[in-house]
C-alpha positions as CSV (number, residue, x, y, z in Angstrom):
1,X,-4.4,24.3,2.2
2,X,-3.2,21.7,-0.1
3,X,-5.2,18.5,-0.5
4,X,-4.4,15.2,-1.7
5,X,-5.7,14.1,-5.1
6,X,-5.4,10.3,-4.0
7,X,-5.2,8.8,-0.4
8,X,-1.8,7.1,0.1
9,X,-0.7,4.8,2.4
10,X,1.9,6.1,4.4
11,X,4.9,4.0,6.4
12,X,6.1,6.0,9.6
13,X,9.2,4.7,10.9
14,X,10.2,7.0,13.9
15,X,11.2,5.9,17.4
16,X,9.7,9.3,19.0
17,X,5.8,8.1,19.9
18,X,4.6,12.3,20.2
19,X,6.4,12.9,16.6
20,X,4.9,9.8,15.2
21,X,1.3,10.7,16.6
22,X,1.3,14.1,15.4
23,X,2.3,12.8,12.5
24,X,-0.5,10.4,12.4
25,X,-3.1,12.0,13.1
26,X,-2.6,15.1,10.6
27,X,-2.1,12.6,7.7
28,X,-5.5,10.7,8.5
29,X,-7.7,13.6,8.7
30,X,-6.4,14.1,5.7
31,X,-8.0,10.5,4.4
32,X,-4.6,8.5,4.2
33,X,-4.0,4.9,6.1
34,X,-1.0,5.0,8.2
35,X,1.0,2.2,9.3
36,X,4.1,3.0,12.2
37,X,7.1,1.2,13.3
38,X,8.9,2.6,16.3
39,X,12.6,1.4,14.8
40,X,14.4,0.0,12.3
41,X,14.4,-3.1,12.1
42,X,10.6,-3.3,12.5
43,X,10.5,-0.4,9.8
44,X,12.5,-2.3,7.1
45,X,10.8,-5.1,7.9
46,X,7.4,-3.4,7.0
47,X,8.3,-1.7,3.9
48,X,10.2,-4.5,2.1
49,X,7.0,-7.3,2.5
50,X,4.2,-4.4,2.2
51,X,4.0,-1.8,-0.7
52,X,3.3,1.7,0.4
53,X,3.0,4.8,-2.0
54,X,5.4,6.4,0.6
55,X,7.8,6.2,4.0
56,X,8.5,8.8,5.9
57,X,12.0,7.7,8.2
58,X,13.9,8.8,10.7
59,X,17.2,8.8,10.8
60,X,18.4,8.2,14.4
61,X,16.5,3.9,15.0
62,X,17.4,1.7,17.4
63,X,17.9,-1.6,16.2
64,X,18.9,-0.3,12.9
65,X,19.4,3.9,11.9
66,X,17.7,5.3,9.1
67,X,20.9,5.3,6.7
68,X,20.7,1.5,7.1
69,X,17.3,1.0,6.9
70,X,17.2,3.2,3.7
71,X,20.2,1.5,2.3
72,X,18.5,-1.8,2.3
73,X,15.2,-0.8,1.2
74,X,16.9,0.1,-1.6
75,X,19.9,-2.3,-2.8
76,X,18.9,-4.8,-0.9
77,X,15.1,-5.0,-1.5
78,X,15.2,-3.3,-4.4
79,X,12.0,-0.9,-3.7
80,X,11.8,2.2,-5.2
81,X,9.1,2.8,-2.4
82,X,9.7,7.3,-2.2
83,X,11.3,7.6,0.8
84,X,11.0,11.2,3.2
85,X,14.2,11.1,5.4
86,X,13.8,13.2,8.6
87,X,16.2,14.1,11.5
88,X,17.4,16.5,13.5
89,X,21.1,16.6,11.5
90,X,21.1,19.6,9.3
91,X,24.7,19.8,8.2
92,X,25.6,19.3,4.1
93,X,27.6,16.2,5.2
94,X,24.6,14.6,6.8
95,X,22.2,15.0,4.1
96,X,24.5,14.1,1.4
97,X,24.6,10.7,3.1
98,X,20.6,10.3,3.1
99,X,20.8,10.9,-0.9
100,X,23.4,8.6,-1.2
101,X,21.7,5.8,0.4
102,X,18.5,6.6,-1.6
103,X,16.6,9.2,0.6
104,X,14.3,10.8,-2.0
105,X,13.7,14.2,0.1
106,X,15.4,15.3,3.5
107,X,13.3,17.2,6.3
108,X,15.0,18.8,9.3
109,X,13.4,18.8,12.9
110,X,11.3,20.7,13.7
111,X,9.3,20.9,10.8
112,X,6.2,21.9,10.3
113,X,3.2,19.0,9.8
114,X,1.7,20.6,6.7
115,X,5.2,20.6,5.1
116,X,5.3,17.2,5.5
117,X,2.2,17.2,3.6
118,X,3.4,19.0,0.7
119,X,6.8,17.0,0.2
120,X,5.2,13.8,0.4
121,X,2.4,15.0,-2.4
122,X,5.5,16.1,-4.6
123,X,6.9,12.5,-3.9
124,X,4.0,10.7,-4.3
125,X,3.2,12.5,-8.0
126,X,6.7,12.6,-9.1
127,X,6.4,8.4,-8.2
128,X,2.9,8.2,-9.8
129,X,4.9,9.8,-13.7
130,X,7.8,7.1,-13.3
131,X,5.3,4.3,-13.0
132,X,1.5,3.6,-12.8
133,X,0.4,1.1,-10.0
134,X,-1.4,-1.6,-11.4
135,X,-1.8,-5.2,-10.2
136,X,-2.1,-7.9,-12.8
137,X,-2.6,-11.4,-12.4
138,X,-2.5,-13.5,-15.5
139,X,-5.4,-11.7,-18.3
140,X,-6.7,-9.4,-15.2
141,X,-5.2,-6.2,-14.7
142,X,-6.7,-3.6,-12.0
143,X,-5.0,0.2,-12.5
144,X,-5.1,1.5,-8.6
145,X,-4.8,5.4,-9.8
146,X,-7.9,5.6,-12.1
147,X,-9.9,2.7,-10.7
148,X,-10.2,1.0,-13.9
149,X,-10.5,-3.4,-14.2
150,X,-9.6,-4.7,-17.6
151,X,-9.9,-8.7,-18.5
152,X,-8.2,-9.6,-21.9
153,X,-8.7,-6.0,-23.1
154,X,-12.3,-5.7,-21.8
155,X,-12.9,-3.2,-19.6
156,X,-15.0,-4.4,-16.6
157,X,-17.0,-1.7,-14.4
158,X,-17.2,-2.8,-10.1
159,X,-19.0,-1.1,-7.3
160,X,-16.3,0.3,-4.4
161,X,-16.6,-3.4,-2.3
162,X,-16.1,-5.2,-5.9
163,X,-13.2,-3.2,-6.6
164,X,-12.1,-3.4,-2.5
165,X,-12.8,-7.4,-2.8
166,X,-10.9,-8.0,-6.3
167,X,-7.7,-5.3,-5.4
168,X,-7.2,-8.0,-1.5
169,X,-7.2,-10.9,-3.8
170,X,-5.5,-10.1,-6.5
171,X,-2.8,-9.1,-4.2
172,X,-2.5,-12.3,-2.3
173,X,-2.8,-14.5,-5.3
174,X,-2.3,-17.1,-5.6
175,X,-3.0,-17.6,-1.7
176,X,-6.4,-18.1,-0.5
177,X,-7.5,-15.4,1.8
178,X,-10.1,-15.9,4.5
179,X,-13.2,-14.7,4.6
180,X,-12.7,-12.8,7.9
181,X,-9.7,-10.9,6.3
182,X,-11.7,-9.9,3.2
183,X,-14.9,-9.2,5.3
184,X,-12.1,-6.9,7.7
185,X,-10.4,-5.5,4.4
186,X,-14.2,-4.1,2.9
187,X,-15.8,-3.1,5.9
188,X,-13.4,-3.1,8.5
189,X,-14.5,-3.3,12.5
190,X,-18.4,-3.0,11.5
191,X,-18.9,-6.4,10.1
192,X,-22.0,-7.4,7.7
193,X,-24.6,-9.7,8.1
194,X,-23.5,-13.4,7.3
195,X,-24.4,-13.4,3.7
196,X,-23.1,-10.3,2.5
197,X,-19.7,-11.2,1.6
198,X,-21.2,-14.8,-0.4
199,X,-23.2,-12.4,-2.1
200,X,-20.9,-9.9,-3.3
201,X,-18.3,-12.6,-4.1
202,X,-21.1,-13.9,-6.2
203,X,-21.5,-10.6,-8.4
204,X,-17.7,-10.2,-8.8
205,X,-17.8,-13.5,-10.5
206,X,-20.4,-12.7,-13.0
207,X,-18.5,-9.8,-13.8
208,X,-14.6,-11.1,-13.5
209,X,-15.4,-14.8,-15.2
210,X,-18.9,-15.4,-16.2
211,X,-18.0,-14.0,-19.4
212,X,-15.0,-15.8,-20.3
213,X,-14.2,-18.9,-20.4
214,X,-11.5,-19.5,-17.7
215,X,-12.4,-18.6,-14.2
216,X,-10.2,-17.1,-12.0
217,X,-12.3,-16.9,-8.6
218,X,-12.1,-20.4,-6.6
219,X,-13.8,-20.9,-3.5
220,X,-12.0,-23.2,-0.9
221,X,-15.0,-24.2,1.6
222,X,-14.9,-23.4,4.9
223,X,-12.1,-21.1,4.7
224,X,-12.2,-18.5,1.8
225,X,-11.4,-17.5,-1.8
226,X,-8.7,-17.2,-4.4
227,X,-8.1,-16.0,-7.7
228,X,-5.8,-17.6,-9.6
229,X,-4.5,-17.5,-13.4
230,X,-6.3,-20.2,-14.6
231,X,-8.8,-23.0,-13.2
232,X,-6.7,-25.6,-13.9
233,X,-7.8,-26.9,-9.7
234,X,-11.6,-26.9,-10.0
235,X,-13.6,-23.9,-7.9
């Protein structure tokens, strides 16, 4: 059976709750993180303010139907998100349309759950040739395929929780996020003792700005942390 080199993180958009379970549950033994909407307007609204590696939709919504909901994604948005139509439509005619509105595969119901699998591995590497995923905020740059943290061309080495830690805030900069969210983002329901996250905040920064001379980690007291460009506001 086919395994996935990386774990994705998956969008299901389908109004059937047994299809979307199924569904579920196959693709997270597998080790990816799923997150569901049960139409469309809830679906769109999901994939154009989050950034998943793929989405698989269906094509009869309520609220909204797949064609839509593709067709916004796309021209609207402007997310080149790889997108896994499925429906129970299996004329020419119909699947022509889910192309057209920028469907990047088309799977007919019934189908089987590990072909699913396959189609959204060929998506998900055909995606990963066009573009590498990398976030980068001002000198920082943090490649999400190879794992690898780079500051003004010097390569920087973090433990899973620094790179889990640095990949939440670099994602929400320049907004401050919580310390509940990032304690919830590294280690989820099964919360650490009170000190853990000071503590691990504490070694990112030796690694992330001790050794420059601008500092990108601020601390706002009593609610959380930041990292930001510069340190033009004082940590």
């Amino acid at each position: 059976m086919l395994e996935f080199a990386i774990a994705m993180r998956i969008l299901i958009i389908e109004d059937n709750p047994d299809i979307a379970a199924n569904m579920g549950d196959y693709l997270e033994e597998k080790g990816h993180t799923l997150d569901f909407a049960g139409d469309g307007i809830t679906g769109l609204h999901l994939a154009v303010v989050n950034d998943f590696d793929a989405i698989v939709l269906d094509l009869a919504l309520p609220g909204i139907d797949g064609l839509e909901v593709c067709r916004k994604i796309r021209n609207e948005a402007g997310k080149d998100t790889p997108i896994l139509m499925l429906t129970a439509r299996d004329t020419l005619e119909d699947k022509l349309k889910g192309f057209e509105t920028g469907a990047d595969d088309y799977l007919v119901k019934p189908f089987a759950l590990q072909e699913v699998e396959v189609r959204l591995d060929a998506l998900f590497r055909r995606g990963r040739r066009r573009t590498s995923r990398e976030l980068t905020v001002g000198d920082l740059a943090y490649n999400l395929d190879t794992l690898t943290v780079n500051r003004a061309g010097t390569e920087i080495e973090l433990n899973p929780i620094g790179l889990k830690l640095l990949r939440t805030l670099m994602e929400a900069s320049p907004n401050v996020v919580s310390r509940a969210q990032l304690e919830k983002e590294v280690w989820g329901e099964e919360m650490p003792d009170s000190d853990s996250l000071r503590v691990h905040i504490h070694s990112l920064r030796n690694l992330i700005d001790k050794p420059f001379k601008s500092k990108m980690i601020q601390t706002r007291h009593g609610i959380g942390y930041r990292l930001v460009e510069s340190d033009a506001v004082p940590a």
